[in-house]
N, C-alpha and C positions, 0 to 999 in steps of 0.2 A: 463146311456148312454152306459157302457160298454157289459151291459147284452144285449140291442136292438143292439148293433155293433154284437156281439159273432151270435145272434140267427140269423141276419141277412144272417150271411155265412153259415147257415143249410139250409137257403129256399132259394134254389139255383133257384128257380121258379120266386124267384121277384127279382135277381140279375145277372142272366146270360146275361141277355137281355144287358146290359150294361159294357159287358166284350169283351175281345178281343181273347178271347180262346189262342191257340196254337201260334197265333201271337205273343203275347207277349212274348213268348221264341224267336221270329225269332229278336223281336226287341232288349232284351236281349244280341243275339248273337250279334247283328251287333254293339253295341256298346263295345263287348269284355267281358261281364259280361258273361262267357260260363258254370260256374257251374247252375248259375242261369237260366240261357237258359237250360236247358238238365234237371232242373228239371220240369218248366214251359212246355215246348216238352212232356216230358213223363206224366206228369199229366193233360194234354187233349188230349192226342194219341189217346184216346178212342169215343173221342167226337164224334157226328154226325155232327159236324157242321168242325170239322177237317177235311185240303186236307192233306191225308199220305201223299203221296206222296213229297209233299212239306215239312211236318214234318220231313220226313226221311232223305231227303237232307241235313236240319239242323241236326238235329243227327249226324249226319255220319261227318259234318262240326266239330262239337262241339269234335267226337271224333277225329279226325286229328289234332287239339289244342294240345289234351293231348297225340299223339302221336301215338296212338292205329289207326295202319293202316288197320289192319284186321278187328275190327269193323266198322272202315267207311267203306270200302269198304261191308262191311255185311249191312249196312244201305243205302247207295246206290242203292245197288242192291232190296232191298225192295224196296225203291222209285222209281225206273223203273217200277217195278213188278205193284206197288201198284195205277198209276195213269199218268198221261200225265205229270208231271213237268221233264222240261228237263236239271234243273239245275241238275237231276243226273248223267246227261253223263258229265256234267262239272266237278260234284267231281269226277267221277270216271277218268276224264280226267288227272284232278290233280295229282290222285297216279300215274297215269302213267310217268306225268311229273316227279315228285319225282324218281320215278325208273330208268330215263333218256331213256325213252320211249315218245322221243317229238314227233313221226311221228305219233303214236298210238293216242297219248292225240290229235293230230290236227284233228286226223278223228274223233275224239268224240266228239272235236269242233264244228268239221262241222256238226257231225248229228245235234247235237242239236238246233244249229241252221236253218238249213232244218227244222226241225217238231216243229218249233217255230213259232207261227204270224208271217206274213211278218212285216219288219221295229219295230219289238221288241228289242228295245233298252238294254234293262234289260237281256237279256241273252248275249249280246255283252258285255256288263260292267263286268258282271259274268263272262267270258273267262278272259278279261281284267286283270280283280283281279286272277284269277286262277293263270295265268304265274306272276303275280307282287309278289303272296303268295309263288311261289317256289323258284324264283332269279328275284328280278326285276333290276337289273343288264343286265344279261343272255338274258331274257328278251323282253329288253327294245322297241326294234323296233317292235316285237307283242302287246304288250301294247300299245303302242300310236297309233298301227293304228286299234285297234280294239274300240279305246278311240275315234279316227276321223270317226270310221263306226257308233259307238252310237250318234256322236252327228249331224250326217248327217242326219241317221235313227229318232231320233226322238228330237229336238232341247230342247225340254222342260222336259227329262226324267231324276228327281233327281239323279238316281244312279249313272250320268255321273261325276257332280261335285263336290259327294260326295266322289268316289275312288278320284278322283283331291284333295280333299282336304286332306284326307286321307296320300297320297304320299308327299302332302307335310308338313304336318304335322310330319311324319317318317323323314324330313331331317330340320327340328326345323325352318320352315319357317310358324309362325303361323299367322301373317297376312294374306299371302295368302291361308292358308287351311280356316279360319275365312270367307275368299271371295267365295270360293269356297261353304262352308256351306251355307254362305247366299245367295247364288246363286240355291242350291239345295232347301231352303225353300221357295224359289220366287217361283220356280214350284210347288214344293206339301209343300201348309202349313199345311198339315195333318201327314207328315210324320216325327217319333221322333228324327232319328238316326240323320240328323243334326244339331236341336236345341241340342243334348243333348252332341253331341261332341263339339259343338261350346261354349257352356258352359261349358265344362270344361276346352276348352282350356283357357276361360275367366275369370277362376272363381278367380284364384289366385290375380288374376291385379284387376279386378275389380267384387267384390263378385257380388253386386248388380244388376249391367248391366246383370250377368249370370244367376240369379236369375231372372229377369224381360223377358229374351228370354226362359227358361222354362216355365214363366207362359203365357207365348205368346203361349207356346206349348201346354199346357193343355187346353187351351179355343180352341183351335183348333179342340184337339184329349184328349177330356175329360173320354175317356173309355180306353188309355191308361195305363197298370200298370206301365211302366218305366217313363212314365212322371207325374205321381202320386209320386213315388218312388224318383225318382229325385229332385224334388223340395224340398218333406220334407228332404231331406238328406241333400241338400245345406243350406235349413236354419237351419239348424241342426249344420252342418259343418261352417258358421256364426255367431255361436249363437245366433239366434233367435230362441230359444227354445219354445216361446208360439204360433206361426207363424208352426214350426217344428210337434208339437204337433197336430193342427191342421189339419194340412194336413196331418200326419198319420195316425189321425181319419178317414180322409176320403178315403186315400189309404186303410188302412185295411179291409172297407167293399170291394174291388175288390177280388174276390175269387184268384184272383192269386197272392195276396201275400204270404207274406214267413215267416214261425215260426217265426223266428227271428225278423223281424220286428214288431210282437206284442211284444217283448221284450224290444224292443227299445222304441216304443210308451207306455209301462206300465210306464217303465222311465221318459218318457219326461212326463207321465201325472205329478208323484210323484213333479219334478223340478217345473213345471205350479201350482203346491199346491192344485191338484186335488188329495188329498188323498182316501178320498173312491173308486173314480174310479181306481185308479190306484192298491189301495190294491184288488179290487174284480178280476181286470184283471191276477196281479200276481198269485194269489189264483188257475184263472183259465187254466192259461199257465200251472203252475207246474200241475194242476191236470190230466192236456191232455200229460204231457211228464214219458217215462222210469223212474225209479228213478236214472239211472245212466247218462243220459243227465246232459251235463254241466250248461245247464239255470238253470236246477231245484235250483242250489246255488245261484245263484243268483238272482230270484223268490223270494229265502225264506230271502234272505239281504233287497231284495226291501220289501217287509212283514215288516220287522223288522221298516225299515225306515218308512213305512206311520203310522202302527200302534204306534211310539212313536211322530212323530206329530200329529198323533189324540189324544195322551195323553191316552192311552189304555192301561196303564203300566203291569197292568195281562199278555194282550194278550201279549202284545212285552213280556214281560219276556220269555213264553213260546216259542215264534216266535225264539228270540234270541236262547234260548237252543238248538231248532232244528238247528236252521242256526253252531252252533260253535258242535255241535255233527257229521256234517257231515263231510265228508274226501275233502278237497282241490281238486278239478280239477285242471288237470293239467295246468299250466297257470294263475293258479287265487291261490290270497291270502287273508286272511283278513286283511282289510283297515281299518284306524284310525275311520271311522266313524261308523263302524262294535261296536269295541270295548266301543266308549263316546257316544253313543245312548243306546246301552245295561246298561251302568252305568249312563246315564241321568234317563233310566229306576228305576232300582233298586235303585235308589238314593229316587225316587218320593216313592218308598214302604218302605224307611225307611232301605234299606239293605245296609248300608253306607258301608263298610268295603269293601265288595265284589264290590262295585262301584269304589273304590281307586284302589282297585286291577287293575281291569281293567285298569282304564287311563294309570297307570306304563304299563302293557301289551301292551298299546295303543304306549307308547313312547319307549319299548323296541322294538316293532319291526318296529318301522320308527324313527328312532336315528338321521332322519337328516331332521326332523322337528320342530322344536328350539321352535317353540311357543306350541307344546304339553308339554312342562315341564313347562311355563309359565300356561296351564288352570290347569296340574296338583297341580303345587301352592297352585292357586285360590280354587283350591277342596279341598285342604288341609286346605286350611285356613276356607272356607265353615264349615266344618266338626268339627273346633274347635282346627286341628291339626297346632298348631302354630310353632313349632320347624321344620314337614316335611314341613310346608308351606315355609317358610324361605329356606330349603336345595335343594330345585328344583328351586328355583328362581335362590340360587345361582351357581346352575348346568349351570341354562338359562346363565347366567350372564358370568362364565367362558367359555363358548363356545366366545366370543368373540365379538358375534354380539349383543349387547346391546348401547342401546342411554343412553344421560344424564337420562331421565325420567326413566329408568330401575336402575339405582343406588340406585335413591332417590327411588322408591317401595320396594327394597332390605332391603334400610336403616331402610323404616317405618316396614316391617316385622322382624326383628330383632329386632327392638322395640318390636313390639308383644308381642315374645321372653322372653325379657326382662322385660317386665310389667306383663307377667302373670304367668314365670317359677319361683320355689322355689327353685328350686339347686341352691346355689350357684355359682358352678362353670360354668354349662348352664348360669347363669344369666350374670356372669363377661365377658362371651367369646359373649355374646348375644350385649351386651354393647359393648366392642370394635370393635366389625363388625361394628353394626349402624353408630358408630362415625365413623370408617374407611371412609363409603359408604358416608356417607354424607357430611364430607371433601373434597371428591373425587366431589361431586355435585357442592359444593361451587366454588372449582376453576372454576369452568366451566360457570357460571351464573353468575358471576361480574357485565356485565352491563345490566339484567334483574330487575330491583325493586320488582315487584311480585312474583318472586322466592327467590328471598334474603332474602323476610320475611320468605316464606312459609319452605324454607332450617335452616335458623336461629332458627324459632322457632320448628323445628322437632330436631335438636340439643340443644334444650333448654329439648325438653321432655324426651328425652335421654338420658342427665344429670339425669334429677329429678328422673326416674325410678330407679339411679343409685346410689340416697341419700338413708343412712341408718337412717341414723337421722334426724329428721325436722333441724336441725344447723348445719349439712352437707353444706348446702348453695351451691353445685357443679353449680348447676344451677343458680345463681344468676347473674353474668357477662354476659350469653347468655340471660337471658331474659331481660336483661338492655340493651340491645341491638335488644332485636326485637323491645321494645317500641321505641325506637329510629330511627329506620327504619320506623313503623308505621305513628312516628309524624310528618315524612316528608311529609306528605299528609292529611290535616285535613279531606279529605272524609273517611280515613280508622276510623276514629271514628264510621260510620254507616258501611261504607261496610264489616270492618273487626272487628267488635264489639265481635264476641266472643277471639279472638286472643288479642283483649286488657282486656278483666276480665281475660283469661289462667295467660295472667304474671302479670296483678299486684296481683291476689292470689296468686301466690306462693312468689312474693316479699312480700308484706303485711305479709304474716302468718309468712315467715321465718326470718323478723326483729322485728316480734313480739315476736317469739320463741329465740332469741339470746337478746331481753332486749331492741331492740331499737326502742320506742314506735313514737318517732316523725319519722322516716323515713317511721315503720309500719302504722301510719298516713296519711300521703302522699301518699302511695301506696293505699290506701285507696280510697281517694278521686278521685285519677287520676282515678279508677275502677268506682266509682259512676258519674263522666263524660262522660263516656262511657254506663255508661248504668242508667242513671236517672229516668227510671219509676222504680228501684227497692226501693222502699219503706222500706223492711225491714235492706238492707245496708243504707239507707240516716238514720234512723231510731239508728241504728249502729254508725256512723258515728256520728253524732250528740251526741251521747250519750258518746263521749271520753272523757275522764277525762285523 
């Protein structure tokens, strides 16, 4: 899909027809997107199907945004030169206004409207906004009556209650600018700039409602870029990302969109779990940009990302190397999934060590993400490493924000600890944590019965790891007490059948091993109750003397 989108925007032969040329900068401008406007303007200046003249006007608009008087005024003057639009005696009216030159700007007023259509509304609204743009304060009384000549001139010309709504909009009366939009789109439902301000003003209060009058707009003005652009943005800004996705696909065959947004749309493919498309697009962005463009980093992250959901572990290896070899744009840094995808990687090729590393990297440089020492654990534990797996838990742990159920996992890893280290004194310190943690549980779960067992007898195992001797017996009162817990409930005979053999074998063996055959007995049988198809215990059993 992404290769027929890409090639699509080379055969400019089967897609021009359904573009908006130079327009879609003016539309652009009118909703304040003026970078975007001024590149859209200059990248079909050339077109045959462009009025300069009209272009230049926007230009010359776009430059009086950013201040640059001398340039509007430079672009102005082209747009006289270049064609009949008489919006440029209006800009050029405007620096005059600005220069406190109102006698000048009113005569350029008036030409323009002299060699305007009769009853052309839309150069009366354009005066309008001209003096609203300088002071509409100062102002005011030319405004409203050039606002009462447009709508005398022509009752049904959007631009009238579009600057209406505009102005009131600027004094935070957005019901009424709301009325005024929808007032402008009664007359032309083709035109974007009110659905697309009216949705924004909407969008906060009610995403959907703003969402559903953009797509009012695009069924109207389907060759729009800004209401192409619009829509996927707000479902984007929603998140509705598979909706966002979608109409990015379809925005981006309009030749006038914008690098950037195949950036965006490479993304939202990767989130949708359109991996291969979204990796061949990235591929294809980074290969069209400088090596010194700031996408290209993040190109090569998006790479990294689709290639280890495809389980490509080679490729991401390599993907990743590139991505952490390049230099940080300025603004951008690597993010925790930069780093546990690259070690999800290396982890699958068996390069364990260099994968641990990472996640420590991952949590050294976001320290205020509490649950990366929690996965770091798990990797640790993963790996075999039972002592680091234990000391990031309890990293996690002393941060502070840990629940009941973070103690009790603490407690069982310290068991670990303790069941599998040889040092003794790792083994002793391994031992007092657990029991610490899991004392710490028990208060807490008094009137849960299902944790009382499950906490009891993880303090039963904890002891036992903790005998030196089979006649140690440390354990024996704690698992005389899970069975007691257990026997509270005759279904725990099936539901909890291995937790009743855990303690009566170590009761059984360990009154067997200090000499006392009848109680070793007993624990016996209690086990063969529990688990009666074992034939070789009933067998045992039977066979006591």
């Amino acid at each position: 899909m992404k290769s027929k989108i890409l090639l699509s925007l080379l055969l400019s032969g089967s897609i021009t027809c359904f573009a908006q040329g130079y327009k879609d900068g003016i539309e652009y401008y009118k909703v304040s997107e003026f970078d975007n406007a001024k590149e859209l303007l200059e990248r079909n200046l050339n077109d045959a199907s462009t009025d300069k003249s009209e272009a230049y006007y926007y230009l010359g608009c776009v430059a009086l945004e950013s201040g640059n008087t001398a340039a509007a005024k430079e672009y102005f003057e082209k747009g006289k030169s270049a064609g009949s639009c008489q919006l440029n005696l209006v800009g050029l009216g405007i620096l005059d206004l600005k220069a406190g030159n109102a006698k000048e700007a009113k005569a350029k007023f008036d030409l323009a409207v002299k060699n305007s259509p009769k009853k052309d509304a839309k150069i009366l609204v354009a005066i309008a906004r001209a003096y609203y743009t300088v002071d509409g304060v100062k102002y005011a009384k030319e405004i409203g009556d050039f606002i009462k000549k447009a709508r005398k001139n022509n009752k049904t010309e959007s631009a009238t209650p579009i600057l209406e709504g505009d102005m009131a909009a600027a004094e935070a009366n957005t019901g009424d600018a709301q009325g005024m939009y929808d007032e402008a789109i009664s007359y032309d439902p083709t035109n974007s700039e009110p659905y697309v301000k009216y949705a924004r003003a909407l969008f906060k209060v009610n995403p959907q409602q703003a969402i559903s009058r953009l797509q009012d707009l695009l069924a109207q003005n389907p060759t729009s870029a800004l209401a192409q652009r619009e829509l996927a943005e707000k479902f984007y800004e929603n998140d509705q990302w598979t909706k966002a996705a979608e109409q990015y696909g379809e925005y981006i065959k309009n030749p006038n969109h914008f690098k950037q947004d195949e950036v965006r749309y490479a993304s939202l493919l990767f989130y949708g779990k359109k991996y291969n498309e979204s990796l061949d697009l990235a591929r294809k962005i980074e290969a069209s940009l400088p090596a010194t463009d700031k996408n290209v980093f993040y190109m090569k992250r998006l790479e990294l990302y689709n290639l280890v959901a495809l389980e490509k572990w080679e490729d991401a290896d390599v993907a990743a190397t590139a991505l952490f070899a390049m230099q940080v744009p300025a603004g951008a840094k690597y993010e925790v999934k930069d780093y546990t995808d690259y070690a999800d990687a290396l982890k699958k090729l068996d390069r364990t060590q260099e994968a641990l590393a990472l996640r420590v990297k991952a949590y050294e440089a976001n320290p205020e993400k509490l649950d990366l020492l929690k996965d770091l654990s798990d990797a640790y534990s993963d790996a075999g490493d039972d002592v680091n797996s234990a000391k990031y838990y309890q990293m996690f742990v002393d941060k502070g924000e840990y629940k009941t159920n973070d103690l009790f996992v603490l407690a069982k890893k310290y068991f670990y600890v303790a069941a599998t280290d040889s040092v003794a004194d790792t083994k002793a310190a391994a031992v007092a944590n657990a029991l610490k943690y899991v004392d710490m549980v028990n208060e807490k779960i008094a009137d849960n019965p299902r944790m009382r067992i499950l906490v009891t007898l993880q303090k039963a195992k904890i002891l036992q790891v903790s005998d030196v001797e089979k006649t140690d017996g440390k354990a024996v009162d704690t698992y005389k007490a899970v069975l007691e817990l257990l026997d509270q409930d005759p279904n725990n005979l099936i539901d909890r059948k291995e937790d009743y053999i855990l303690a009566c074998n170590y009761l059984a063996n360990y009154y067997f091993a200090v000499g006392d055959k009848e109680s070793s007995k007993a624990y016996y049988l209690k086990w063969l109750e529990a688990d009666p198809t074992n034939e070789g215990l009933r067998k045992f059993v039977e066979g006591w003397k």
